[in-house]
C-alpha positions, 0 to 999 in steps of 0.5 A: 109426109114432108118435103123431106120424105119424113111423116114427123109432122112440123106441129108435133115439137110445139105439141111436146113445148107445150105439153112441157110447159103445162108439166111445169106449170104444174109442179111450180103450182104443186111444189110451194108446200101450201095446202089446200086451205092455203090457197084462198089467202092467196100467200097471206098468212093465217090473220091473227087480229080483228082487223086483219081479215079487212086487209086479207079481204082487200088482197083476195079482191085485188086479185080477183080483179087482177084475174079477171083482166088476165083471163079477158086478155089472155082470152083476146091473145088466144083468140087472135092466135087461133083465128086469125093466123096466116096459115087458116085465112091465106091473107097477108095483110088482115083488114085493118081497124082503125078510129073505131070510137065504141072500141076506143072508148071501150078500152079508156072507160074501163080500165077507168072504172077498174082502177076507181072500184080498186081505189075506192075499196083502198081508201076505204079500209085505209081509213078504217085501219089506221082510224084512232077514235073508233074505239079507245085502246086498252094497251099502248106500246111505243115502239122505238126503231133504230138501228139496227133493233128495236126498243119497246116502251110499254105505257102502263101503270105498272107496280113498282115504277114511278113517273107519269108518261106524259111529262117522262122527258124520254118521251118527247118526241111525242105529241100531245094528241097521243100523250092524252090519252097515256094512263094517268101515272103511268111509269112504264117499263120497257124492253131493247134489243140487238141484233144478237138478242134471242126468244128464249122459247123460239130462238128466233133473233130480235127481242119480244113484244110482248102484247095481251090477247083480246085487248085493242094494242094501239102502237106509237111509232117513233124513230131515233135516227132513219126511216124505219117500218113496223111490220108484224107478218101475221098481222097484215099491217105495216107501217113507216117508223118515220123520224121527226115523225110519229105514226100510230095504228091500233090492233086487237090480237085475237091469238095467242102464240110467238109470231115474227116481225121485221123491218120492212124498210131498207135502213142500212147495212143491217136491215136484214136484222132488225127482227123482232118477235110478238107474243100474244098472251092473256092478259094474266100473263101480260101484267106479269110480264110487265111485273117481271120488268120492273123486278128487273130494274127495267122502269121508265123509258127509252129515249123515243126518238127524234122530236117532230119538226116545227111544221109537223107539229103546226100540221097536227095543231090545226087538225086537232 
């Protein structure tokens, strides 16, 4: 009994904390509306290109790491709780451990040898993913952001439009090192929208990118006014759209359907609706789309953006 004459034992409402605390964990773990074959990804979208699974690989690695190192220390918390409070070893003050060298280079050693593992699996995919000659792509679209949408100029010789993209003067903000490896001839045909444009077949806001299924989609990323990010959701890729800057990565999307995108920098009092939409097709459905275009009047190019900087230009010059 206690002091008070009372059977209600003190350990009882930390039992009831606790047990009310293991419920909420578990509807918080039951509620997100993920099913079982969610749970591997890890939050991660179904990956709909070749080279997604690389980054969902990356993700799952990352966390397993990250779990690991969360068991090990909530093990030692736990451990020092159960074993060595007050009220099992009666002693006020513990024995003190202190310039114990094994202990102290334990703990400096392995978060070293953690952090080297987890930046060595980065940098290696980075390369690989942002990589440009391991294989020639089959499509090229310069995407445009501004504010407060997104532009799409698809390079391609494409019947009924005239030019040739590499000397298209909308396209200067361009450097040659992407410029050679434009199709001879090519005058194109684009796509802009606003932030009121909608997906006829979805009506999700922002206009349509429209890109062929199975074929390798290099994306040349340029700006007209302040840094912007490209981000397809199921694609696990994004990447800055940086003005006086032209970035560039390549995908092959292996899934047709409607998917989202958005910019994934902070640009301003819009940002929140500069959407976009990505539809991947055959690559039947892709050249009439292209066609469709051009019947539209919608020939040649957009502006692309700011040229790049006398610096940046020197940089790329002596990496070529």
């Amino acid at each position: 009994m206690s002091p008070n004459g009372s059977d209600r034992s003190p350990r009882r409402p930390m039992r009831r904390k606790l047990l009310q605390a293991l419920t909420a964990g578990l509807v918080l773990a039951t509620a997100t509306g993920c099913t079982y074959k969610d749970f591997p990804r890890l939050g991660m979208p179904t990956p709909t290109t070749e080279e997604a699974p690389r980054i969902l690989s990356l993700w799952q690695g990352s966390w397993a790491a990250a779990l690991a190192v969360g068991v090990l220390v909530w093990g030692l918390i736990l451990w020092s709780a159960l074993f060595h409070r007050r009220s099992r070893t009666k002693v006020e003050v513990p024995t003190q451990t202190r310039y114990n060298m094994p202990i102290e280079a334990l703990y400096t050693v392995v978060p070293i040898i953690i952090i080297s593992v987890l930046f060595y699996f980065t940098a290696r995919d980075e390369s690989k993913l942002l990589s440009l000659t391991d294989k020639k792509p089959d499509v090229t679209v310069n995407v445009v952001g501004f504010q407060w949408s997104w532009g799409f100029n698809y390079v391609e010789n494409v019947p009924g439009s005239t030019g040739d993209a590499k000397t298209d003067k909308n396209l200067d903000a361009i450097p040659d090192r992407f410029k050679k490896e434009f199709p001879a001839n090519a005058g194109g045909v684009y796509d802009v929208g606003t932030p009121g444009t909608r997906n006829p077949q979805t009506n999700n806001p922002g206009p349509t990118l429209w890109l062929p299924k199975g074929k390798t989609v290099r994306f040349v990323l340029t700006s007209r006014d302040v840094i912007h990010s490209f981000w397809v959701v199921p694609f696990l890729m994004k990447q800055d759209v940086i003005p006086g800057h032209t970035n560039a990565f390549q995908v092959t999307p292996n899934k047709e359907g409607t998917f989202l995108g958005k910019c994934a920098e902070l640009c301003g009092v819009d940002h929140s609706r500069m959407l976009f939409n990505v539809k991947v097709v055959s690559p039947e459905r892709y050249a009439q789309h292209l066609k469709d275009l051009a019947k539209k009047g919608q020939t040649g190019y957009i502006p692309a953006g700011i040229a790049q900087t006398s610096h940046e230009k020197n940089r790329e010059t002596n990496n070529l």
